[in-house]
C-alpha positions, 0 to 999 in steps of 0.5 A: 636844602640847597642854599640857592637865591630866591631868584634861582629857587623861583627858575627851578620851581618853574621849570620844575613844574614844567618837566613834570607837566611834560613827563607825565603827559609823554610818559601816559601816551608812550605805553610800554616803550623804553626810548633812546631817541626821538623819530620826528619828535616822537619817542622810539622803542630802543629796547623793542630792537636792541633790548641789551642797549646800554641806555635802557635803564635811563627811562626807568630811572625817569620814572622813579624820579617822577615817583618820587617827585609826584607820589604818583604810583602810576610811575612806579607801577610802570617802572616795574613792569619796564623792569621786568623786560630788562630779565631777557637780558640779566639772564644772558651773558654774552649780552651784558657788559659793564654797564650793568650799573646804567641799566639795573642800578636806575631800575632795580638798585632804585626799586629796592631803595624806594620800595625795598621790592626783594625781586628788584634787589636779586635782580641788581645782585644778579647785575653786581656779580656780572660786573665784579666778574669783569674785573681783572685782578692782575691788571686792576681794572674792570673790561669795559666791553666784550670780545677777546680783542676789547679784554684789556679795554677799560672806558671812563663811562665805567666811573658811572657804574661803581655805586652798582658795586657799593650797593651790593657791599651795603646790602649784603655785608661782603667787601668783594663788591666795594673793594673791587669798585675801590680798586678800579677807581684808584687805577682810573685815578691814577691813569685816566683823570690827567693832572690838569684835570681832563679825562681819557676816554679809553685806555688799553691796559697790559693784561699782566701788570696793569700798565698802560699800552696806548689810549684812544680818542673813542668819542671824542675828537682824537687821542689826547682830547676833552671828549665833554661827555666823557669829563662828565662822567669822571666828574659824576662818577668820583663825587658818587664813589666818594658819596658811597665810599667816604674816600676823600681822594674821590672827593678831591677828584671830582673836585680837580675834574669840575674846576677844569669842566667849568673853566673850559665850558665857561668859554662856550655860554655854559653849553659843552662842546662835544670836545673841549679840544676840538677844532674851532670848526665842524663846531658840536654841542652835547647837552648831555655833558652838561646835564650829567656834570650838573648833577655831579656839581650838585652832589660835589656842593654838598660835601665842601664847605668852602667852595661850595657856591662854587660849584652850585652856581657852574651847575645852575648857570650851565642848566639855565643855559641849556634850559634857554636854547635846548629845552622843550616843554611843548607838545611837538617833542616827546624829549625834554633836552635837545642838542645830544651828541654821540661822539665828535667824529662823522660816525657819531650822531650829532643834535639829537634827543638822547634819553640819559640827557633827559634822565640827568636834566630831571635829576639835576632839576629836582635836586635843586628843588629839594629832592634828597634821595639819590638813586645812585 
């Protein structure tokens, strides 16, 4: 168990309970929908209109997550049946792209783990193979995205999809699958995460030996900005590749990632901005950041002694913050977690519902409330 105040420990059973008074309400009324966001508080059905959108895994993980909280085969049940829709999209390959790990790790990757289901398990090798195959060997690094113009395109959100790859090393006993997520999380080690401790959103690699041609602002504010969410990712992202690997210089990433995550959102009440170096104003909030680097605070306590308080008490303060302003139990919304953000710029949506906000608030609260499986 975490070593949490009584205090604490009463707030995240009570909002424990909550979320799974709310999920399992919303989760029964909302069929066979696999959400992005809310229209006029009610789930939408992204999958119905884009079934290769790179979130739709993040409700089905919602559902292992509510599994493994209420033993209630309900979730799981459906949780299967979602999955089983994602085969239109594991099949084609000019649909899928780097985050294969979003969706089939968060469906297929916690089936096999939770039920040992062996159709859910060829389903994620089916997905690891893909992403190993993005992988350029003479540059280092997987492509993020599809397109001959995007082919030396790495993001950091790719962080997020490795434990995919460690996976399949634990379950088959073939090395290529880990070695090529060690490979690339070295080379975002060495080029991405900046001394201070910030993330570079997108980086363009020479294909021939690897070196950087030019970074780009993607989500965030502009070249040589904080994009939050992006902070998060790395931050999540090398505590998971530590998790998996044992390699103590992921550890110490996410350790240098999170001290700059909790000085710079500190200064805003515990809430990220959606760019820790934006301007003063357009001012933006993503609660999804701050949902994501929860989670990634809490597995990073877990694995150092010393400082482990210190990043356990930055993930409870920036949860409750969340939880004060943007969190919703009612019946007037089918999401829990108000305040998301696509990205900084006009062509962003800002102050929306998003899934994977949802999807990292839950595993954040049932962490703290005695949740030991990670489905990562």
């Amino acid at each position: 168990m975490l070593p949490l105040s009584s205090d604490v420990k009463a707030w995240v059973a009570k909002v424990s309970a909550e979320i799974v008074e709310k999920e399992s309400r919303v989760i029964k009324k909302s069929g066979e929908k696999i959400p992005y966001t809310t229209e006029n508080g009610v789930f939408d059905d992204k999958f119905a209109n884009d079934p290769s959108w790179w979130t739709n895994g993040f409700y089905i993980g919602i559902l292992w997550l509510m599994y493994i909280k209420t033993g209630d085969s309900y979730f799981s049940d459906l949780a299967n049946r979602l999955e089983e829709k994602l085969d239109i999209v594991l099949y084609d390959p000019e649909l899928l792209y780097h985050d294969v790990g979003f969706m089939w790790g968060l469906s297929s990757v916690a089936n096999y783990r939770l039920t040992g289901n062996k159709v859910s398990g060829a389903r994620a090798l089916t997905a690891a193979n893909s992403l190993v195959a993005r992988f350029n060997p003479a540059a280092g690094f997987i492509t993020a995205w599809n397109g001959e113009d995007k082919e030396s395109w790495s993001i950091v959100d790719c962080m997020m999809n490795l434990p995919l790859l460690y996976w399949a090393t634990e379950v088959t006993g073939y090395r290529r699958f880990k070695d090529f997520g060690i490979l690339h999380a070295d080379k975002t080690m060495e080029h991405v995460v900046r001394t201070d401790g910030s993330a570079i959103h997108i980086i363009d690699y020479n294909l021939d030996d690897g070196s950087v041609v030019q970074t780009f602002g993607g989500q965030g504010y502009g070249v040589g900005s904080s994009w939050t969410r992006g902070q998060s990712w790395a931050l999540y992202g090398f505590a998971l590749s530590y998790l998996r690997t044992g390699e103590i210089k992921y550890l110490d990433t996410a350790k240098k990632i999170a001290n700059y995550f909790i000085a710079s959102v500190s200064e805003h009440g515990f809430v990220p901005p959606v760019d820790f170096r934006s301007p003063p104003e357009p001012y933006y909030v993503d609660t999804t950041a701050g949902a994501i680097a929860a989670c990634g605070m809490i597995e990073i306590s877990k694995h150092c002694e010393a400082e482990s308080n210190l990043y356990l008490n930055a993930a409870v303060k920036i949860l409750q913050a969340m939880t004060e302003k943007y969190a919703d139990f009612s019946e007037n919304s089918d999401a829990i977690l108000h305040g998301g953000s696509e990205g900084y710029l006009d062509n962003f949506k800002k102050n929306i519902d998003i899934i994977y906000g949802d999807y990292f608030f839950v595993e954040a609260l049932f962490m703290l409330d005695g949740m030991d499986i990670c489905l990562w």
